[in-house]
mmJSON file of the N, C-alpha and C atoms, coordinates in Angstrom:
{"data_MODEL":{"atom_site":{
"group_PDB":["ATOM","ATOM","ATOM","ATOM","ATOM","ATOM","ATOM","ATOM","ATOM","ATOM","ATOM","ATOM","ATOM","ATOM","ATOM","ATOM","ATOM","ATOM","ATOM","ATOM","ATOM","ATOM","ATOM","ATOM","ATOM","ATOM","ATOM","ATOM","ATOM","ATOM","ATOM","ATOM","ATOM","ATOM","ATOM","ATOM","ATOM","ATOM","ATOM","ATOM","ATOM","ATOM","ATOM","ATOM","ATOM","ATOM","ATOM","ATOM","ATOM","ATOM","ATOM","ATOM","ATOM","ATOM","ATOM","ATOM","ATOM","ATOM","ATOM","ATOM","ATOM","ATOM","ATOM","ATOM","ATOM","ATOM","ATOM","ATOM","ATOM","ATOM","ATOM","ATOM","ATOM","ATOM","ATOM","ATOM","ATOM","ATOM","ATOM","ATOM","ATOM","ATOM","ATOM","ATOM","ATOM","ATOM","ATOM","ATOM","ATOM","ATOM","ATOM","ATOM","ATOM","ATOM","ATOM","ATOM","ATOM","ATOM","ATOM","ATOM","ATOM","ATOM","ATOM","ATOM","ATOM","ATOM","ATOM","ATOM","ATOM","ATOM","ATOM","ATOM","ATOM","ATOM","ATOM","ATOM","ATOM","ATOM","ATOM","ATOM","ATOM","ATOM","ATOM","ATOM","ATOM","ATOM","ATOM","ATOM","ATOM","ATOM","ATOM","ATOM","ATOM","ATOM","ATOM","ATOM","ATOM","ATOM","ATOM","ATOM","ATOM","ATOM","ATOM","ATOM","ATOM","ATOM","ATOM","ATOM","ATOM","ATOM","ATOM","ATOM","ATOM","ATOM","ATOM","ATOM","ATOM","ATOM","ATOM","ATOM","ATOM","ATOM","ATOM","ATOM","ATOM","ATOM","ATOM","ATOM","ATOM","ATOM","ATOM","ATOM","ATOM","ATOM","ATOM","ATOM","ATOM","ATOM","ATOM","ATOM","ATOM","ATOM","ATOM","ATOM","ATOM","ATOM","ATOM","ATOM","ATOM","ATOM","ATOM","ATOM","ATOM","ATOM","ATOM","ATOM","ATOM","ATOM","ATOM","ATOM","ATOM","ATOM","ATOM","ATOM","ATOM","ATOM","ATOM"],
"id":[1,2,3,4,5,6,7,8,9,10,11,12,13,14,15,16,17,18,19,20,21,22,23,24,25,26,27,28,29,30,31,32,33,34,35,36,37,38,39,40,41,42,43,44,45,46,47,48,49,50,51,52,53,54,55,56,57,58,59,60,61,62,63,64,65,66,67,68,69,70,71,72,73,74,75,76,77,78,79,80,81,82,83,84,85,86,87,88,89,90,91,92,93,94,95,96,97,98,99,100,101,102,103,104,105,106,107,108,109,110,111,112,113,114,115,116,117,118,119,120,121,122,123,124,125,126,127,128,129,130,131,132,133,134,135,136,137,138,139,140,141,142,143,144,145,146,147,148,149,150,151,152,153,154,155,156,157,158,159,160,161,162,163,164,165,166,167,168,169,170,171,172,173,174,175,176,177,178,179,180,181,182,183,184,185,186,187,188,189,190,191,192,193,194,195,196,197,198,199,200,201,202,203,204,205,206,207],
"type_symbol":["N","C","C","N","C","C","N","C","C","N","C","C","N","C","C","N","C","C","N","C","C","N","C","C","N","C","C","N","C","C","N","C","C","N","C","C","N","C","C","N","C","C","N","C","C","N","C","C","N","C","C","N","C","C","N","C","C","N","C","C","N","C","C","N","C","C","N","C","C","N","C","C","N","C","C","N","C","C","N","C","C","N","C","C","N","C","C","N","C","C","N","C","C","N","C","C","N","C","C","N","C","C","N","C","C","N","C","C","N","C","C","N","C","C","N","C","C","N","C","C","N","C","C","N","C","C","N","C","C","N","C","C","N","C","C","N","C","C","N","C","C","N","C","C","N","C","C","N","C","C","N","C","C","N","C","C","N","C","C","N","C","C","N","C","C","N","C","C","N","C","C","N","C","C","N","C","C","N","C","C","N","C","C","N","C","C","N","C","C","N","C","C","N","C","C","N","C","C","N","C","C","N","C","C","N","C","C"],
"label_atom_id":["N","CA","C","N","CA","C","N","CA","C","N","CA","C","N","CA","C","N","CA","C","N","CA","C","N","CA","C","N","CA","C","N","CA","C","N","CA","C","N","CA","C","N","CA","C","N","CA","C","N","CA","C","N","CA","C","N","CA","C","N","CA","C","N","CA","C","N","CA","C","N","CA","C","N","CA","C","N","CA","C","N","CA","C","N","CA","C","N","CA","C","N","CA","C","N","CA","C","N","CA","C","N","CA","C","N","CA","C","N","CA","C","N","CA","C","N","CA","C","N","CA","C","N","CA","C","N","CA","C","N","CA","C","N","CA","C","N","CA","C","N","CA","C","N","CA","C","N","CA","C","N","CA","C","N","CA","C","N","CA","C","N","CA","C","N","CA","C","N","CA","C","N","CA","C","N","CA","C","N","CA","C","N","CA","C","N","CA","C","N","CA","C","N","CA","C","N","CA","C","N","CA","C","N","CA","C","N","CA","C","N","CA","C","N","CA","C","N","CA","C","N","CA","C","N","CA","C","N","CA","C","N","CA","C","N","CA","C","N","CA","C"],
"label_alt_id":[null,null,null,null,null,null,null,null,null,null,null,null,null,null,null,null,null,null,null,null,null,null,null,null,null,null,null,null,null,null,null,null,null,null,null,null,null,null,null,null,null,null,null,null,null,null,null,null,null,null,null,null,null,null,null,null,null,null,null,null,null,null,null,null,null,null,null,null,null,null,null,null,null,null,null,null,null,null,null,null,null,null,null,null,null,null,null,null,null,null,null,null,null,null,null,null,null,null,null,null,null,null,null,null,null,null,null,null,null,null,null,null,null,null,null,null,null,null,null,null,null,null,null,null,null,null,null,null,null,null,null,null,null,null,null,null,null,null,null,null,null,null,null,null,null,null,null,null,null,null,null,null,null,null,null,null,null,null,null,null,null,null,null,null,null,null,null,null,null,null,null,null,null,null,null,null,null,null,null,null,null,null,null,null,null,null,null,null,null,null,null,null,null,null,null,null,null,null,null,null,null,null,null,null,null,null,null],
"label_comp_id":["UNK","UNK","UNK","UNK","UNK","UNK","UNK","UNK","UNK","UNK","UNK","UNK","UNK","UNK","UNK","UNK","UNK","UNK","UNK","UNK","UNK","UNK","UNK","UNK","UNK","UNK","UNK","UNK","UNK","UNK","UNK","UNK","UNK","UNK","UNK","UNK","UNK","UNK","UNK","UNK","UNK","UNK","UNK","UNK","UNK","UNK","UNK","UNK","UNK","UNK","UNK","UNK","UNK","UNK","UNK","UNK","UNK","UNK","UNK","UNK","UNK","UNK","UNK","UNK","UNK","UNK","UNK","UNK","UNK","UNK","UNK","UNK","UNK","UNK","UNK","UNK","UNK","UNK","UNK","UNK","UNK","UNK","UNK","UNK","UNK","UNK","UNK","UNK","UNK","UNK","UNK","UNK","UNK","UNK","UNK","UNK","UNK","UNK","UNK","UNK","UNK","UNK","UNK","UNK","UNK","UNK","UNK","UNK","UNK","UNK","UNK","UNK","UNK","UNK","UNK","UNK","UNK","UNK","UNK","UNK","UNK","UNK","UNK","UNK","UNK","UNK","UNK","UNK","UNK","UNK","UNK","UNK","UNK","UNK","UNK","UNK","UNK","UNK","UNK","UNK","UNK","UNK","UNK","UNK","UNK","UNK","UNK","UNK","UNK","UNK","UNK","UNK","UNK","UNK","UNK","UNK","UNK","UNK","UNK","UNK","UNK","UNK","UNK","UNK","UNK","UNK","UNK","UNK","UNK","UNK","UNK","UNK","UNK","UNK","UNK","UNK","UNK","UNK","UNK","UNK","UNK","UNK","UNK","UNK","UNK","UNK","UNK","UNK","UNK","UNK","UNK","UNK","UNK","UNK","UNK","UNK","UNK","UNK","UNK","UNK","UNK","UNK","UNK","UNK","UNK","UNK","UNK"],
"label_asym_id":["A","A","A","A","A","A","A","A","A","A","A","A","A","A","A","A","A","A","A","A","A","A","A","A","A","A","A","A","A","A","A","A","A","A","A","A","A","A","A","A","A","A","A","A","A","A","A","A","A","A","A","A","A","A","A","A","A","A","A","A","A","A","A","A","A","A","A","A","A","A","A","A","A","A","A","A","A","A","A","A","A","A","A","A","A","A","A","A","A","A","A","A","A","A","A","A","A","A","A","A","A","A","A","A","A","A","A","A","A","A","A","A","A","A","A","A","A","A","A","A","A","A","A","A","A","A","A","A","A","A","A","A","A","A","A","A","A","A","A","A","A","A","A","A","A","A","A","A","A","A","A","A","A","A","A","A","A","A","A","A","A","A","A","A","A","A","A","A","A","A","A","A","A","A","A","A","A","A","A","A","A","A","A","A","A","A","A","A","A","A","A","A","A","A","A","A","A","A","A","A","A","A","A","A","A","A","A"],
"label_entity_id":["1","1","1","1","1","1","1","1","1","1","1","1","1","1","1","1","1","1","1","1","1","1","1","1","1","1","1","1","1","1","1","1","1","1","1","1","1","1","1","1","1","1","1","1","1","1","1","1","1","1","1","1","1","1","1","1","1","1","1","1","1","1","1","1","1","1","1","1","1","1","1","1","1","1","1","1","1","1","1","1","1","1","1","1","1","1","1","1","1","1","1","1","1","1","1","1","1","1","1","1","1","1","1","1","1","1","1","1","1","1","1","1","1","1","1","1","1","1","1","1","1","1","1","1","1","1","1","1","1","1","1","1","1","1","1","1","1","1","1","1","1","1","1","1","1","1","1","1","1","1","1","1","1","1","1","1","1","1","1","1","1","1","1","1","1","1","1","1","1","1","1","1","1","1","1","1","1","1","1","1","1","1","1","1","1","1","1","1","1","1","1","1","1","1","1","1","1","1","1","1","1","1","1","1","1","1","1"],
"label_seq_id":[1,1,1,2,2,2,3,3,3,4,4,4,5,5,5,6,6,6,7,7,7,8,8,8,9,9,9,10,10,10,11,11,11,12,12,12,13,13,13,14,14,14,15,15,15,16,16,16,17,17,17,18,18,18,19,19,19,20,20,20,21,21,21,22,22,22,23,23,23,24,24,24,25,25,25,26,26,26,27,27,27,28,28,28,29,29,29,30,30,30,31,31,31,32,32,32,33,33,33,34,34,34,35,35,35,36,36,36,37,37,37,38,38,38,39,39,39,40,40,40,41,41,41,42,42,42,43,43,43,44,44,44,45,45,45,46,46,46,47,47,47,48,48,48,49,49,49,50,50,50,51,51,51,52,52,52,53,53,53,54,54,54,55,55,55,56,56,56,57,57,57,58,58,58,59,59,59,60,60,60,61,61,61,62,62,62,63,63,63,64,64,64,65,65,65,66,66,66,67,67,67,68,68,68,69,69,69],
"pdbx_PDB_ins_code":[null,null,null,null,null,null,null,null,null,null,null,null,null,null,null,null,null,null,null,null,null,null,null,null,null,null,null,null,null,null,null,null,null,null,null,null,null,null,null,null,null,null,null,null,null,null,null,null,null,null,null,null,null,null,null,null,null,null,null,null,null,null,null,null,null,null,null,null,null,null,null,null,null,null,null,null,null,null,null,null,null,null,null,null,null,null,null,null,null,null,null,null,null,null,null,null,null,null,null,null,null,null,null,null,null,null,null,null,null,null,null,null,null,null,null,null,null,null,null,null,null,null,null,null,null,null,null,null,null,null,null,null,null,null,null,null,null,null,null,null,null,null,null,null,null,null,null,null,null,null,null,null,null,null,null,null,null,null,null,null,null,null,null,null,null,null,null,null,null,null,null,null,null,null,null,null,null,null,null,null,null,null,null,null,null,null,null,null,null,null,null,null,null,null,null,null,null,null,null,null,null,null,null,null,null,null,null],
"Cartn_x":[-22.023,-22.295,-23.804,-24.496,-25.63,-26.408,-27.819,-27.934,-28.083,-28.107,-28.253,-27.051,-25.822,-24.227,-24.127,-24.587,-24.765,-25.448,-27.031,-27.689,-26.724,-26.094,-25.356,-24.058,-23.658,-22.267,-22.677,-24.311,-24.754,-25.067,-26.214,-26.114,-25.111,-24.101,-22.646,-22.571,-22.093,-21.856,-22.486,-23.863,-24.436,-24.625,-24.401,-24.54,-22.912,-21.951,-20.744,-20.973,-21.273,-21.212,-22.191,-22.714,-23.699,-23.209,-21.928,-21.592,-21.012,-19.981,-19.8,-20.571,-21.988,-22.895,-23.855,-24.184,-24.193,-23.418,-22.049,-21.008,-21.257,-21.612,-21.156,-22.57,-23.811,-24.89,-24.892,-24.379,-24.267,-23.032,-22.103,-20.631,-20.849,-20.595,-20.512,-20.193,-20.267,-20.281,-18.745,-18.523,-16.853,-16.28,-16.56,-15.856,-16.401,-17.702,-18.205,-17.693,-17.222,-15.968,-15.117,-14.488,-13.691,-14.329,-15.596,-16.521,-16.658,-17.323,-18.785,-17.851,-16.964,-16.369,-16.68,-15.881,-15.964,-17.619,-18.37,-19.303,-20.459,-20.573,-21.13,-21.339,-19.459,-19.424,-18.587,-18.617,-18.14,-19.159,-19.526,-19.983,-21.793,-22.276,-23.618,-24.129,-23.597,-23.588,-23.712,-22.467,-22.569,-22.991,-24.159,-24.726,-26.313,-26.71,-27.341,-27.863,-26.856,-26.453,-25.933,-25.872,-25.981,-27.885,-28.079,-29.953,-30.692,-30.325,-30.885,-31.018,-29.369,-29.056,-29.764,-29.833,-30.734,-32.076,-32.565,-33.791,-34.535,-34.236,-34.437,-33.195,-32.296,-31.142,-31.247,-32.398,-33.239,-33.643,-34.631,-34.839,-33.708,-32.562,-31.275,-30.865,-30.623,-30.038,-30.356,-32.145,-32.733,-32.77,-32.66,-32.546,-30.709,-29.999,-28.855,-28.814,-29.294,-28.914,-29.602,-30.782,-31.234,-31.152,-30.526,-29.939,-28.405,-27.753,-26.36,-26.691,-27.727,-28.53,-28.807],
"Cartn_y":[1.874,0.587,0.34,-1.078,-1.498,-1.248,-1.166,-1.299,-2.774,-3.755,-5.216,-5.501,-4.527,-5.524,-4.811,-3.318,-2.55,-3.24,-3.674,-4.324,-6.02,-6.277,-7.924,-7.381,-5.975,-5.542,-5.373,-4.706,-4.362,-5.796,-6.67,-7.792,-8.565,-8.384,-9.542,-8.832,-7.477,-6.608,-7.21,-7.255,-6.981,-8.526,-9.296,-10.854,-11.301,-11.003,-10.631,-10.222,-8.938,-8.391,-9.021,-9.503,-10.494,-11.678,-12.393,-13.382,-13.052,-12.31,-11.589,-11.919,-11.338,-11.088,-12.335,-13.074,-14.783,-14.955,-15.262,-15.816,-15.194,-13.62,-13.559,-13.242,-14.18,-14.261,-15.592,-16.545,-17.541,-18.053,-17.868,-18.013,-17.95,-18.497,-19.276,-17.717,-17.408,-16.515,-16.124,-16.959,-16.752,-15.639,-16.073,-15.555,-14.35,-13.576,-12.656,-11.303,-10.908,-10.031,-9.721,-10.634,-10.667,-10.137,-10.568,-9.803,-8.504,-8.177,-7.192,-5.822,-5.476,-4.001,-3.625,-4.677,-5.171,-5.059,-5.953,-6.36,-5.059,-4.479,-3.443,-1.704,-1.861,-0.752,-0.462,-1.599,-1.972,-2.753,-3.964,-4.941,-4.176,-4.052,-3.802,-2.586,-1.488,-0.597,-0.317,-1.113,-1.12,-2.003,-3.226,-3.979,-3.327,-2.119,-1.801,-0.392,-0.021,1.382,0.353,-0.906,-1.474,-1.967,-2.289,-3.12,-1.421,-0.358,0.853,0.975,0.898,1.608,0.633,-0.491,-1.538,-0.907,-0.848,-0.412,0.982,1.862,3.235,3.664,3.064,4.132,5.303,4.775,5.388,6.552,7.001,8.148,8.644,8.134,8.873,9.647,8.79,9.53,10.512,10.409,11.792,12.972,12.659,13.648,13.989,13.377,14.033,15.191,14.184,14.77,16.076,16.645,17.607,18.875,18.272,19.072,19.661,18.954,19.334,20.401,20.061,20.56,22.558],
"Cartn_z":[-24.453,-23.859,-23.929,-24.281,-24.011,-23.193,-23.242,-21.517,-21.094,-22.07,-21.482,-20.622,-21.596,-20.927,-19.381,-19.516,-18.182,-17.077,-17.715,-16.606,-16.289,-16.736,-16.838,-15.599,-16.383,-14.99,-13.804,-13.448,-11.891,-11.493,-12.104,-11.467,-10.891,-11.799,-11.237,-10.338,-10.097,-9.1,-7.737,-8.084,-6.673,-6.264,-6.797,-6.959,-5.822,-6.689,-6.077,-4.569,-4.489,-3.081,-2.57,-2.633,-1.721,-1.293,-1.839,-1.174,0.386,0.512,2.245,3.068,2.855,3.452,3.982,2.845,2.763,4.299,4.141,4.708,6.25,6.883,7.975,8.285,7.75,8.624,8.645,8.005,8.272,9.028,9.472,10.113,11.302,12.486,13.75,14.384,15.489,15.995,16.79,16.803,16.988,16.392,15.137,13.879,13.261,13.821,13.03,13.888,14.298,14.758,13.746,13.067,11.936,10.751,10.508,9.426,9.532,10.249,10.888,10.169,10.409,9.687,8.441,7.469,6.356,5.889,6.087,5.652,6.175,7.368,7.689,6.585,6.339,5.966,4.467,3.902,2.332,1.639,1.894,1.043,1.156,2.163,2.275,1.81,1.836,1.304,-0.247,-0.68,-2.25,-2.829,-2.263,-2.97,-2.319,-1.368,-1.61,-2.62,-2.689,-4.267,-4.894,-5.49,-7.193,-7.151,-5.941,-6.505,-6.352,-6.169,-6.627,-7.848,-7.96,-9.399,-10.359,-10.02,-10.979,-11.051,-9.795,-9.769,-10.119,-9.99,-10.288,-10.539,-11.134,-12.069,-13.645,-14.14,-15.217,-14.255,-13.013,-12.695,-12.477,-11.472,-10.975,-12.776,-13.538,-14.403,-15.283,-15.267,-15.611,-14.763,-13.509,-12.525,-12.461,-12.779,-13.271,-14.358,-15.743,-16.76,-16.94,-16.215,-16.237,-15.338,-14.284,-13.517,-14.134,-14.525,-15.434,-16.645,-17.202,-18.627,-18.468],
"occupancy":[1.0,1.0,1.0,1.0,1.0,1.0,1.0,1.0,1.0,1.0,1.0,1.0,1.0,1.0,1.0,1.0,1.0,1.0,1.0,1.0,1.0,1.0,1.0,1.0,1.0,1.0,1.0,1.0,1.0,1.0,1.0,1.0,1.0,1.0,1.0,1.0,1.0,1.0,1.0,1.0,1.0,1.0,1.0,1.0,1.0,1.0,1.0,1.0,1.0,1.0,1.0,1.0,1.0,1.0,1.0,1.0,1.0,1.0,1.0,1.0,1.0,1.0,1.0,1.0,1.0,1.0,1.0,1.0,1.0,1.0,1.0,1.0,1.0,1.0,1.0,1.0,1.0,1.0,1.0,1.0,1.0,1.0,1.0,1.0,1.0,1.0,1.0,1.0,1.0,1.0,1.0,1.0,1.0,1.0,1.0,1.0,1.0,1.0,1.0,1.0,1.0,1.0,1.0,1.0,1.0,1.0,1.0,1.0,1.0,1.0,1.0,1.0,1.0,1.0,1.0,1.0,1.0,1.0,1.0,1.0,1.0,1.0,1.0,1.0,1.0,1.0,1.0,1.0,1.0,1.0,1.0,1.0,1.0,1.0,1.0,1.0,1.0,1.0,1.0,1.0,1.0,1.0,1.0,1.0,1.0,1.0,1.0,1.0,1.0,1.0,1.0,1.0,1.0,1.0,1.0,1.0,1.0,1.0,1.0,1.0,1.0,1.0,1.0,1.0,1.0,1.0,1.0,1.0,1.0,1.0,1.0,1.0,1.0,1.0,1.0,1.0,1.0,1.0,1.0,1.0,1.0,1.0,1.0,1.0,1.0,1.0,1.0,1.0,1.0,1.0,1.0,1.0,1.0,1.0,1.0,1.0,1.0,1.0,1.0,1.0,1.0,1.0,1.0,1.0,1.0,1.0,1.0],
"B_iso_or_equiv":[0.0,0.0,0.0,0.0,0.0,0.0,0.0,0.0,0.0,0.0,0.0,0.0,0.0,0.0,0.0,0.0,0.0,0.0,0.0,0.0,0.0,0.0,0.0,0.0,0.0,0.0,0.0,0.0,0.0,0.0,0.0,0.0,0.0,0.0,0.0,0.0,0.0,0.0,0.0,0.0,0.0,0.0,0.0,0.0,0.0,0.0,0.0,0.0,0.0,0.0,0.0,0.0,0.0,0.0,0.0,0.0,0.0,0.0,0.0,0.0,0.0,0.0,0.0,0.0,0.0,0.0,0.0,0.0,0.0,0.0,0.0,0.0,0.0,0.0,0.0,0.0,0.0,0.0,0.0,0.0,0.0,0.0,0.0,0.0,0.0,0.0,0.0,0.0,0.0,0.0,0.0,0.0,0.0,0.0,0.0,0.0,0.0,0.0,0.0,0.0,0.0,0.0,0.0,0.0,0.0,0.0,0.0,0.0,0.0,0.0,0.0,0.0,0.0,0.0,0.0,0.0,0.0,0.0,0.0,0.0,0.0,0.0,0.0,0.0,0.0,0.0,0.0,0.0,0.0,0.0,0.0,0.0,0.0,0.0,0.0,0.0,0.0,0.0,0.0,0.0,0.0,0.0,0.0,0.0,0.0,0.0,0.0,0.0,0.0,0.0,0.0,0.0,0.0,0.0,0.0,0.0,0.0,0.0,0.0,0.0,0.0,0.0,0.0,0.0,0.0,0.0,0.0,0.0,0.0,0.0,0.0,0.0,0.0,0.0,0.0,0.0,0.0,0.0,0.0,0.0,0.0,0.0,0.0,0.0,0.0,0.0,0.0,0.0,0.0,0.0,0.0,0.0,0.0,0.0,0.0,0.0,0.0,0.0,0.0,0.0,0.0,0.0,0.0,0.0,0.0,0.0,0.0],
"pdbx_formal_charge":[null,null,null,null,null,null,null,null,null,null,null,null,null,null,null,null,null,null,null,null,null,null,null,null,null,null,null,null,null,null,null,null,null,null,null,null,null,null,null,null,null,null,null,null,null,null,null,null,null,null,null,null,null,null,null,null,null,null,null,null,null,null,null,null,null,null,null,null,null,null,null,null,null,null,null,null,null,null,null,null,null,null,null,null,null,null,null,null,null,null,null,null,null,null,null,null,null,null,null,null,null,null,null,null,null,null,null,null,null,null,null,null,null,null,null,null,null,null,null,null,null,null,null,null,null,null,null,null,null,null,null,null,null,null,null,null,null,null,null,null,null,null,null,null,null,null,null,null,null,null,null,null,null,null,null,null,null,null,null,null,null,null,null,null,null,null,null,null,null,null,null,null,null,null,null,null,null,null,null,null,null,null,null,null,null,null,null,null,null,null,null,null,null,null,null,null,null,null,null,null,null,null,null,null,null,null,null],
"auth_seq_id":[1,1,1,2,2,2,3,3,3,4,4,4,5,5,5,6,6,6,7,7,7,8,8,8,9,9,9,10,10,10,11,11,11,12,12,12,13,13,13,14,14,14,15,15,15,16,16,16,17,17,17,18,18,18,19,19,19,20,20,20,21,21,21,22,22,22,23,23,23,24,24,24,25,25,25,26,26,26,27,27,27,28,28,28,29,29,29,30,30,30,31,31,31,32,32,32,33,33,33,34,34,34,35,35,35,36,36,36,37,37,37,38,38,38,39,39,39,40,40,40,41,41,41,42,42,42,43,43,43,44,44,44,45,45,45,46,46,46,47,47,47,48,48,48,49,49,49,50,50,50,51,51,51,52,52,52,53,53,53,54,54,54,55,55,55,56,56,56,57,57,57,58,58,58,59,59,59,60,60,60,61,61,61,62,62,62,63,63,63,64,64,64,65,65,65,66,66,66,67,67,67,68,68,68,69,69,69],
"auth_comp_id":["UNK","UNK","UNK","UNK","UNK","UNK","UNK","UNK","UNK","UNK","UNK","UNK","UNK","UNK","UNK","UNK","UNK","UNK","UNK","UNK","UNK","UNK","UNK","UNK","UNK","UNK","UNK","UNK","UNK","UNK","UNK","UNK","UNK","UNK","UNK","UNK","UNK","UNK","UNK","UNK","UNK","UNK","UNK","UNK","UNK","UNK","UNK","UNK","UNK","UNK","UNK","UNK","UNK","UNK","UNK","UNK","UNK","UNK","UNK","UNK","UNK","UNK","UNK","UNK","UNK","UNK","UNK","UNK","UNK","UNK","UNK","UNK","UNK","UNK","UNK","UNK","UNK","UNK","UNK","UNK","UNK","UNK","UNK","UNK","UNK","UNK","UNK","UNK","UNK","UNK","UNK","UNK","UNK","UNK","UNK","UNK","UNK","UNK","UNK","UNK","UNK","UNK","UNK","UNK","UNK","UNK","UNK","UNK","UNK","UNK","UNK","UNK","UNK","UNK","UNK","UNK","UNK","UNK","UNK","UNK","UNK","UNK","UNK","UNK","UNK","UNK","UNK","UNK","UNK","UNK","UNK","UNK","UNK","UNK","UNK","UNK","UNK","UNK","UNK","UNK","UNK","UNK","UNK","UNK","UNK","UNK","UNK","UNK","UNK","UNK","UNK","UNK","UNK","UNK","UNK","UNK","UNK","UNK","UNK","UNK","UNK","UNK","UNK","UNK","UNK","UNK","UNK","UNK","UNK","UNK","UNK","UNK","UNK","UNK","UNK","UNK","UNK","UNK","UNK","UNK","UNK","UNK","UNK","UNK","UNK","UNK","UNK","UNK","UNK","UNK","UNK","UNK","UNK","UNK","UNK","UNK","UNK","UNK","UNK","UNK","UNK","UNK","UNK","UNK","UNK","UNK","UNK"],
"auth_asym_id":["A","A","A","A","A","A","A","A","A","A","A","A","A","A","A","A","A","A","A","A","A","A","A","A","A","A","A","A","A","A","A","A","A","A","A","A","A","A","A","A","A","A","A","A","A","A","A","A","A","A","A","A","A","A","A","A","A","A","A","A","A","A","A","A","A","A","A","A","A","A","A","A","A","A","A","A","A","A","A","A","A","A","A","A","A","A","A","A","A","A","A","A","A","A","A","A","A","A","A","A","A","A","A","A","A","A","A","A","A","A","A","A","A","A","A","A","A","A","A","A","A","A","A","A","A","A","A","A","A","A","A","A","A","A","A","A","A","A","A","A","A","A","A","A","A","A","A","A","A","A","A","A","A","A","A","A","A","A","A","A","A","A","A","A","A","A","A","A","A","A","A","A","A","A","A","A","A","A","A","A","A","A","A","A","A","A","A","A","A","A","A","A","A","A","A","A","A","A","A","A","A","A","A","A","A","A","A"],
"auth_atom_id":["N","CA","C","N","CA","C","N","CA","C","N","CA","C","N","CA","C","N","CA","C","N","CA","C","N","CA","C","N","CA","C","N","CA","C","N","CA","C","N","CA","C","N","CA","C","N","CA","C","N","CA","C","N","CA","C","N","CA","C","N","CA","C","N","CA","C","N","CA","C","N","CA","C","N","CA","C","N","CA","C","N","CA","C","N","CA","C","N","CA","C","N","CA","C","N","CA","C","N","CA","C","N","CA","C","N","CA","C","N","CA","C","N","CA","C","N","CA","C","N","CA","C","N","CA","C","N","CA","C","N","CA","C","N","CA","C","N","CA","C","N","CA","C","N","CA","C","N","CA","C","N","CA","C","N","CA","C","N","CA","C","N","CA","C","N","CA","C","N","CA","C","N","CA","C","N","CA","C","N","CA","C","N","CA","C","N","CA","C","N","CA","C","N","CA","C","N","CA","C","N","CA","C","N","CA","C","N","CA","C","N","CA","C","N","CA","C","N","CA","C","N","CA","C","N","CA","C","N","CA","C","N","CA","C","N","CA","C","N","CA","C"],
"pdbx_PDB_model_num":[1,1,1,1,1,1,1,1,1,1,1,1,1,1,1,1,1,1,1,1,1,1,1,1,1,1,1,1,1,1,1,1,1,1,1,1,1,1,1,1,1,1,1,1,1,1,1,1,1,1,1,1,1,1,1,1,1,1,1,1,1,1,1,1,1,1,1,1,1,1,1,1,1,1,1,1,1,1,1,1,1,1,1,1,1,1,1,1,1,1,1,1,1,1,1,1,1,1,1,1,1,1,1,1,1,1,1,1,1,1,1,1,1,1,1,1,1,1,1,1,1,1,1,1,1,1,1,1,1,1,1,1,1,1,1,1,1,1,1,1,1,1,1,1,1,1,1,1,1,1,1,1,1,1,1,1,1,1,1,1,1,1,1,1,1,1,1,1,1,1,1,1,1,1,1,1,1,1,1,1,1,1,1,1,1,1,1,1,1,1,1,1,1,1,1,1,1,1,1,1,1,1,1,1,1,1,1]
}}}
């Protein structure tokens, strides 16, 4: 795989998981009860490990591949 189409899959990724998050800081307070699980401990999480992996995924993966090596 590319790394353009790679970097094109994390963006959607984290673009994606960012709408949730959008939604239950902006959503009436009634209703963020209904979020807060979800969005606490799924969506935020893995749209903050995809803007890593965007960001320093080149070190993560040298510090893999050499540790495996």
């Amino acid at each position: 795989m590319k790394e353009t189409t790679r970097r094109l899959i994390f963006r959607s990724i984290h673009l994606v998981l960012s709408i949730p998050i959008i939604g239950y800081i902006y959503s009436p307070f009634d209703v963020i009860p209904n979020y807060a699980p979800a969005t606490r401990f799924v969506f935020f999480p893995a749209m903050v490990l995809s803007g890593l992996w965007m960001w320093k995924g080149h070190v993560v993966r040298l510090l893999v591949w050499n540790k495996s090596a």
